[in-house]
mmCIF file of the N, C-alpha and C atoms, coordinates in Angstrom:
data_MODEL
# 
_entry.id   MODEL 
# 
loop_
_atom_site.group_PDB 
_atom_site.id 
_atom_site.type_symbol 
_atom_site.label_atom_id 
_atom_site.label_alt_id 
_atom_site.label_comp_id 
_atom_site.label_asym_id 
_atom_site.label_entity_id 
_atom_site.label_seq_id 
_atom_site.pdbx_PDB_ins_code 
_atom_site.Cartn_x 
_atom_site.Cartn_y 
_atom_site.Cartn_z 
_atom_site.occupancy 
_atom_site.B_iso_or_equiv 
_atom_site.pdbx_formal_charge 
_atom_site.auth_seq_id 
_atom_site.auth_comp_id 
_atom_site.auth_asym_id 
_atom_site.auth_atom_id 
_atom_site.pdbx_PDB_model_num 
ATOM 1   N N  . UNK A 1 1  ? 31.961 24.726 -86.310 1.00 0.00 ? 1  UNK A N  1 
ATOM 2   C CA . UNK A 1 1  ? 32.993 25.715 -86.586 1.00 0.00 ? 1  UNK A CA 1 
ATOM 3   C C  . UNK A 1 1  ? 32.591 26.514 -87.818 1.00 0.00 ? 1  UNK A C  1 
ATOM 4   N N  . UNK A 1 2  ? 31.773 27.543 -87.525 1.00 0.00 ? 2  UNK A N  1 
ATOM 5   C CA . UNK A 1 2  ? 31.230 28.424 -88.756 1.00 0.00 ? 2  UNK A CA 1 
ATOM 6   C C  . UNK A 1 2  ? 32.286 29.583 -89.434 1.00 0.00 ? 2  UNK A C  1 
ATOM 7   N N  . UNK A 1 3  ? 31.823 30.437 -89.156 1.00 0.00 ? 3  UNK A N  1 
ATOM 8   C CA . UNK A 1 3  ? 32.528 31.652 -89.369 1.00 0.00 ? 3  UNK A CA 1 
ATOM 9   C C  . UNK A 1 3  ? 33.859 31.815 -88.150 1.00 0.00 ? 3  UNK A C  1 
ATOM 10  N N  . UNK A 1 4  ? 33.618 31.627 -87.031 1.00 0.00 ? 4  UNK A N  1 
ATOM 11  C CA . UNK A 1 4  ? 34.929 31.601 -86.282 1.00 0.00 ? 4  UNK A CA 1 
ATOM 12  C C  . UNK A 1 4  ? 36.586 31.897 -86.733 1.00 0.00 ? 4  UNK A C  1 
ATOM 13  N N  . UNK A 1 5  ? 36.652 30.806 -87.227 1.00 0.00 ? 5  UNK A N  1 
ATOM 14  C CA . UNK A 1 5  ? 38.193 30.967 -87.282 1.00 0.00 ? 5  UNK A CA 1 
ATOM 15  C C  . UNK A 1 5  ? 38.425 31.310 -88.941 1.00 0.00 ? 5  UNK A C  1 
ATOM 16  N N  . UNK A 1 6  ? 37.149 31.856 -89.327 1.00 0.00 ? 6  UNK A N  1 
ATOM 17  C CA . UNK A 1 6  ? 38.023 32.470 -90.763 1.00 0.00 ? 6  UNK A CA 1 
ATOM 18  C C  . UNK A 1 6  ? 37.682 33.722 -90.927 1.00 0.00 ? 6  UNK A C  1 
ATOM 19  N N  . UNK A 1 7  ? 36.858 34.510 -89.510 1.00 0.00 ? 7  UNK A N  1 
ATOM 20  C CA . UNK A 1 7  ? 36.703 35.575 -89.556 1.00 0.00 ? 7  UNK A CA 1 
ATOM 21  C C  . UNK A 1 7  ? 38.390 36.141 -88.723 1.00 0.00 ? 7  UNK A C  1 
ATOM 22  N N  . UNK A 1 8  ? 38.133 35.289 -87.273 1.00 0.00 ? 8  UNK A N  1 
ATOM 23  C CA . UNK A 1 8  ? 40.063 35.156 -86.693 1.00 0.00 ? 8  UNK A CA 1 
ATOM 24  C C  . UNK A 1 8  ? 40.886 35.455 -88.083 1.00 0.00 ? 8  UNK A C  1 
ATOM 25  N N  . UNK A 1 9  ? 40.785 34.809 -88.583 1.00 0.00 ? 9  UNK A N  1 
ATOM 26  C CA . UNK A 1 9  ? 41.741 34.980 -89.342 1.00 0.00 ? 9  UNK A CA 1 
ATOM 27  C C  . UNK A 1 9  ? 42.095 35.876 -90.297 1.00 0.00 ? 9  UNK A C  1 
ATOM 28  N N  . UNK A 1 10 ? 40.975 36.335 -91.043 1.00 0.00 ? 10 UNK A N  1 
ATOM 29  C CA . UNK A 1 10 ? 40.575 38.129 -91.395 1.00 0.00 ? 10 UNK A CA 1 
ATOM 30  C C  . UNK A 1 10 ? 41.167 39.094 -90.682 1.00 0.00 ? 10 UNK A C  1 
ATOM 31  N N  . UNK A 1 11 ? 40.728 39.135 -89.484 1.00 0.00 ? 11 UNK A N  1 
ATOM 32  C CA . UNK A 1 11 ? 40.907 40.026 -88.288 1.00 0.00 ? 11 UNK A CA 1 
ATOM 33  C C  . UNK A 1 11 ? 42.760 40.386 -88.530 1.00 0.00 ? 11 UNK A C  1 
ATOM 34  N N  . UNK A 1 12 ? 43.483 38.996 -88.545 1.00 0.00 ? 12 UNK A N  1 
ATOM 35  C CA . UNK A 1 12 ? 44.728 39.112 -87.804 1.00 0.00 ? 12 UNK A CA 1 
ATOM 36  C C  . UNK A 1 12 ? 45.082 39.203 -88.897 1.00 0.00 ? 12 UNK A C  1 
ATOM 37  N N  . UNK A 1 13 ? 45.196 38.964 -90.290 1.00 0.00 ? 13 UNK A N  1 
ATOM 38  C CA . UNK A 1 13 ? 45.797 39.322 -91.834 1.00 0.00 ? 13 UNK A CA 1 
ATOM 39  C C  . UNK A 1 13 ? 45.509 41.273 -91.773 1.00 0.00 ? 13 UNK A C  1 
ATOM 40  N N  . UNK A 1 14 ? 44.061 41.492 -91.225 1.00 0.00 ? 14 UNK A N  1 
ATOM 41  C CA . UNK A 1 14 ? 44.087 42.702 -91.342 1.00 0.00 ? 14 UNK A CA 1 
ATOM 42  C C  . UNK A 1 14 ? 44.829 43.597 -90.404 1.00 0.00 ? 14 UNK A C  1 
ATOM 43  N N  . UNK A 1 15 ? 45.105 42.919 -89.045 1.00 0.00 ? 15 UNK A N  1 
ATOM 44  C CA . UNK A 1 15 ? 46.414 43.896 -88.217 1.00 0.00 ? 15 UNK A CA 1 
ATOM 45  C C  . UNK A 1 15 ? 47.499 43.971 -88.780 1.00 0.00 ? 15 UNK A C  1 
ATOM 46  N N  . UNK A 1 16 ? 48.026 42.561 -89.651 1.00 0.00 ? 16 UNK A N  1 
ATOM 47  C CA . UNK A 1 16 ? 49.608 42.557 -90.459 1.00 0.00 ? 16 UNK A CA 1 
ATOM 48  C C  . UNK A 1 16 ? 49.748 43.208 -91.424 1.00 0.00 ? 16 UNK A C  1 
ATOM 49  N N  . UNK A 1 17 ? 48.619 43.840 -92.135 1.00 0.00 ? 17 UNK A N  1 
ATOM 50  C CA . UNK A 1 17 ? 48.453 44.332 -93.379 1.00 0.00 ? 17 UNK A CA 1 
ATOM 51  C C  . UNK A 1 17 ? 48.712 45.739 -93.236 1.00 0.00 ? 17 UNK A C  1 
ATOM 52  N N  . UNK A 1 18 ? 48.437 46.326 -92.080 1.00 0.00 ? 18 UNK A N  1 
ATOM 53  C CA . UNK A 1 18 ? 48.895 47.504 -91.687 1.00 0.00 ? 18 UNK A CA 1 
ATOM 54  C C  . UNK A 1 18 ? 49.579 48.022 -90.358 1.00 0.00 ? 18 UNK A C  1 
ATOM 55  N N  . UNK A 1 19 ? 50.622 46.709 -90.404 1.00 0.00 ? 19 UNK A N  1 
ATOM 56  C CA . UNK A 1 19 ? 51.823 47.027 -89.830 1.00 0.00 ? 19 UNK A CA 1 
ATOM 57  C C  . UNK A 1 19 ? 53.025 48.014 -90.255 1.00 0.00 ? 19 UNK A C  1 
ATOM 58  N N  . UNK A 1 20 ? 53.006 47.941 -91.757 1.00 0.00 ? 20 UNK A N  1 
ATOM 59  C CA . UNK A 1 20 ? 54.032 49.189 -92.166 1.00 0.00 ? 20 UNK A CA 1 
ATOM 60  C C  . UNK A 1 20 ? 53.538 50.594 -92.419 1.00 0.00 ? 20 UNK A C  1 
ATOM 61  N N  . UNK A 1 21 ? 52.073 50.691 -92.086 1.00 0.00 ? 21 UNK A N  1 
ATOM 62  C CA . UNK A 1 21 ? 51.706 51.767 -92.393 1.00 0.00 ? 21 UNK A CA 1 
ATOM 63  C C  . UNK A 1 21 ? 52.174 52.410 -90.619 1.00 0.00 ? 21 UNK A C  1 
ATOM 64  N N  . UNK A 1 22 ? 52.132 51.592 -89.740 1.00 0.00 ? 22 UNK A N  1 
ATOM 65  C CA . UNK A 1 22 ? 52.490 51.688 -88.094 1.00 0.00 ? 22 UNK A CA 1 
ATOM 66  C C  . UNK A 1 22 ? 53.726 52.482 -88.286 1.00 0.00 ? 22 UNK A C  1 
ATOM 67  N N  . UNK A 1 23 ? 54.343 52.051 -88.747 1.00 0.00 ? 23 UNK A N  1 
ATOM 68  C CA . UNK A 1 23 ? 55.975 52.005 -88.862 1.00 0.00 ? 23 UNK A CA 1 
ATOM 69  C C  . UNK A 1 23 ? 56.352 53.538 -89.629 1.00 0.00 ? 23 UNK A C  1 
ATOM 70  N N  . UNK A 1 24 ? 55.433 53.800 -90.318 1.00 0.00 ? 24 UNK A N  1 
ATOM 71  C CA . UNK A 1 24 ? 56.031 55.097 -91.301 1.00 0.00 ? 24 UNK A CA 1 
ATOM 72  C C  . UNK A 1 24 ? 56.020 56.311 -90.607 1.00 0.00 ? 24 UNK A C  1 
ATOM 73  N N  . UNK A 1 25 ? 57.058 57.294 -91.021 1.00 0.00 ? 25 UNK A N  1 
ATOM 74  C CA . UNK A 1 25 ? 57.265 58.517 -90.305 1.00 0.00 ? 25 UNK A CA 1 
ATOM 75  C C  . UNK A 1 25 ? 56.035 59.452 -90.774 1.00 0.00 ? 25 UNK A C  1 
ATOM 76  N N  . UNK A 1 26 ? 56.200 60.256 -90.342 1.00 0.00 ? 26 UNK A N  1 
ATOM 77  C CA . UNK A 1 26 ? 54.533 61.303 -90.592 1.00 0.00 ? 26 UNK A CA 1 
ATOM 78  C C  . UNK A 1 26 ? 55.621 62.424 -91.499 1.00 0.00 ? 26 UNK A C  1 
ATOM 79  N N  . UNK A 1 27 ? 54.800 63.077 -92.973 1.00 0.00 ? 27 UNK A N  1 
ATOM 80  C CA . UNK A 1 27 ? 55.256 63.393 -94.019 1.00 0.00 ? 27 UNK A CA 1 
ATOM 81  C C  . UNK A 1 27 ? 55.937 65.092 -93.155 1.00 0.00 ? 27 UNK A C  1 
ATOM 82  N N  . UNK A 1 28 ? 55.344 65.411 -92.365 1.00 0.00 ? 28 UNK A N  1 
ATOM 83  C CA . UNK A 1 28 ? 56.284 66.503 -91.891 1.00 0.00 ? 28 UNK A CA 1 
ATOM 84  C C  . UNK A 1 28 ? 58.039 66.437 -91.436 1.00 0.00 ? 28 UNK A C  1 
ATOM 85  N N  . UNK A 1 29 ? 58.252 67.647 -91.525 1.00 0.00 ? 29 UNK A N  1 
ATOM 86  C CA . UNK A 1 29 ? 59.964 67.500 -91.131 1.00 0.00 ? 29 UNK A CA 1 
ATOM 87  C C  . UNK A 1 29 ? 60.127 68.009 -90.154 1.00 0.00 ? 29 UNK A C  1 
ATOM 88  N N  . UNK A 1 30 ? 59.816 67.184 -88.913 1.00 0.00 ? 30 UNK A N  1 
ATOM 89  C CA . UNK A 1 30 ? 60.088 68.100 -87.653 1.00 0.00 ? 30 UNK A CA 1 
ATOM 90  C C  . UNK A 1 30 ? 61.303 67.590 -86.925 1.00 0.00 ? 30 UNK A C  1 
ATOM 91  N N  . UNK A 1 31 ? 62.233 68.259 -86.215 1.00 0.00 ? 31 UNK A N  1 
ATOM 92  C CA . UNK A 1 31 ? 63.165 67.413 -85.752 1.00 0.00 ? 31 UNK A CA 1 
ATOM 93  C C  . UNK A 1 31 ? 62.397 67.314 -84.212 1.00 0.00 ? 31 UNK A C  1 
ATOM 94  N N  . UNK A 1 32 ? 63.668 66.207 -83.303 1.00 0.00 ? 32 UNK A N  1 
ATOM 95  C CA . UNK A 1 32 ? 63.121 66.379 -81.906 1.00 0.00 ? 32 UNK A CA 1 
ATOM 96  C C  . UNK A 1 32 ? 62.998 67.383 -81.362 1.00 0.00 ? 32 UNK A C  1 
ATOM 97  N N  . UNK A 1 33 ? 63.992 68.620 -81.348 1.00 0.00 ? 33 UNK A N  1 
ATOM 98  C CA . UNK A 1 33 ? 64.051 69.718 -80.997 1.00 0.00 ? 33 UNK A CA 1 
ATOM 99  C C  . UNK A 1 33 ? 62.695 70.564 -81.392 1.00 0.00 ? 33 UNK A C  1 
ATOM 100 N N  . UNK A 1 34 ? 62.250 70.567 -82.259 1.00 0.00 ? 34 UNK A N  1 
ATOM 101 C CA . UNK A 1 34 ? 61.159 71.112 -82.709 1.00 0.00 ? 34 UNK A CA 1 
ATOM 102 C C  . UNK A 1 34 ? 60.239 71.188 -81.581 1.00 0.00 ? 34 UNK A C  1 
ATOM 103 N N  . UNK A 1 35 ? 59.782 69.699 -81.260 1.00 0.00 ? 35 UNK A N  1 
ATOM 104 C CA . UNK A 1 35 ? 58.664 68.956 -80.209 1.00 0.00 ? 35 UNK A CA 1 
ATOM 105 C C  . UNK A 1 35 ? 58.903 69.117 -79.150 1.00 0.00 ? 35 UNK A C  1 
ATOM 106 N N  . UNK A 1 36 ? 60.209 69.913 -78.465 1.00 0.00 ? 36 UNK A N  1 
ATOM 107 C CA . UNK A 1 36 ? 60.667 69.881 -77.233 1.00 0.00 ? 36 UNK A CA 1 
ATOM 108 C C  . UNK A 1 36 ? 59.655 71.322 -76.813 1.00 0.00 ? 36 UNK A C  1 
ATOM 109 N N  . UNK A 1 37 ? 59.317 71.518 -75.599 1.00 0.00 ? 37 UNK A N  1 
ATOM 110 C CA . UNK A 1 37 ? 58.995 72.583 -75.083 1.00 0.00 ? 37 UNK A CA 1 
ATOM 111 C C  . UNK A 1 37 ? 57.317 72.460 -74.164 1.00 0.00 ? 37 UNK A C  1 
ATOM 112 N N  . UNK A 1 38 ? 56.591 73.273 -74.087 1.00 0.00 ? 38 UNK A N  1 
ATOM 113 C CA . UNK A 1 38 ? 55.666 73.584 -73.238 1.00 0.00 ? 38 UNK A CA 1 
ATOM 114 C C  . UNK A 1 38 ? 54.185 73.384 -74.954 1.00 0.00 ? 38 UNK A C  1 
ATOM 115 N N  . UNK A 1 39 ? 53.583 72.451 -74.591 1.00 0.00 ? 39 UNK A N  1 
ATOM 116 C CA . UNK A 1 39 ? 52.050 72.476 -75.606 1.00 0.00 ? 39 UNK A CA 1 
ATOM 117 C C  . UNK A 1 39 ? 51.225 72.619 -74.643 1.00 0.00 ? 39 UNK A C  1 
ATOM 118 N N  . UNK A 1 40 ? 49.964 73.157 -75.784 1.00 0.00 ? 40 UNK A N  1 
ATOM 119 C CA . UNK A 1 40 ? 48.666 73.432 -74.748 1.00 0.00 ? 40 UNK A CA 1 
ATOM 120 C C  . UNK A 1 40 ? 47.468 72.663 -75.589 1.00 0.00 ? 40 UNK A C  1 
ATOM 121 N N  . UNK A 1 41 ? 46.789 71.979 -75.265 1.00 0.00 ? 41 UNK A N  1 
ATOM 122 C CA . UNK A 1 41 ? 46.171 71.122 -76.242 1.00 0.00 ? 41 UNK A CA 1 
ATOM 123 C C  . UNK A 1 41 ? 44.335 71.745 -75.392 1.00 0.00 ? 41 UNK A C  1 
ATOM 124 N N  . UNK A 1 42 ? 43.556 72.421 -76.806 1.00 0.00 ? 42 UNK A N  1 
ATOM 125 C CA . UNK A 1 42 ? 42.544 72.866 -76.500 1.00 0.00 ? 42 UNK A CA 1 
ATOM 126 C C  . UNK A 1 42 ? 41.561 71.482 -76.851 1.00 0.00 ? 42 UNK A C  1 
ATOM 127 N N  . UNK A 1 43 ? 39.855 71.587 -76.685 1.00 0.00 ? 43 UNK A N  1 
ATOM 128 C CA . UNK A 1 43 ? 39.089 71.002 -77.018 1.00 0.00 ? 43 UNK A CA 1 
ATOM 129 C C  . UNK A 1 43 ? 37.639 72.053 -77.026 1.00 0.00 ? 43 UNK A C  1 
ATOM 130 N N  . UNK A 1 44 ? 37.302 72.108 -78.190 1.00 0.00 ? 44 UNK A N  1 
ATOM 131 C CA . UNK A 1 44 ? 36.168 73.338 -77.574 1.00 0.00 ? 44 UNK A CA 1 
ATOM 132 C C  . UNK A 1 44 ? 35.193 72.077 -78.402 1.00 0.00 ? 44 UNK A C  1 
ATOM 133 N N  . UNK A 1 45 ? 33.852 72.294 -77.945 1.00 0.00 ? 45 UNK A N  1 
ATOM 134 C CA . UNK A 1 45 ? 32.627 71.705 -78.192 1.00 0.00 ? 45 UNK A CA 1 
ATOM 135 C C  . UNK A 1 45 ? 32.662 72.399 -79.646 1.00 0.00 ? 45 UNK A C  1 
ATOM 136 N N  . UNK A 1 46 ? 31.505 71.150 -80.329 1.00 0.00 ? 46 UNK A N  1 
ATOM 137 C CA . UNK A 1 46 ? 30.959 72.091 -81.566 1.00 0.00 ? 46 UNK A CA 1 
ATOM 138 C C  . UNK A 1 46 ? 29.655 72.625 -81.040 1.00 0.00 ? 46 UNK A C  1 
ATOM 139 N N  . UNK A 1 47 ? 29.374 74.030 -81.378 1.00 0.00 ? 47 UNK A N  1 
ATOM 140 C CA . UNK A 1 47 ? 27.965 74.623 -81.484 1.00 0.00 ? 47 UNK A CA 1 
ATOM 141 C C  . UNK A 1 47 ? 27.342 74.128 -82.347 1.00 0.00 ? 47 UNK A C  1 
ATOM 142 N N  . UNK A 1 48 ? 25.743 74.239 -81.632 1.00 0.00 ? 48 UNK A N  1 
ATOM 143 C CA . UNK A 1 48 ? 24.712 73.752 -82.379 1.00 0.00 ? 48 UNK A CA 1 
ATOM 144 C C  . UNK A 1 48 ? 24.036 75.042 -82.875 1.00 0.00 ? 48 UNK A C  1 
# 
């Protein structure tokens, strides 16, 4: 039993550790109404 279960255990301290960052609202003030409607979501390549 080497590294195993104290890397496990790293792992899962580090999902709990940023559980409230999950949780926080995003610093904009948008209401729902805002978000309601028709989006168009582009993707263009980068040029080389």
């Amino acid at each position: 039993m080497g590294a195993g279960p104290s890397l496990l255990l790293a792992a899962l301290l580090l999902l709990l550790s940023g559980d409230g960052a999950v949780r926080c609202d995003t610093p904009a003030n948008c209401t729902y109404l805002d978000l309601l409607g028709t989006w168009v979501f582009q993707d263009h390549k980068k040029k080389k």
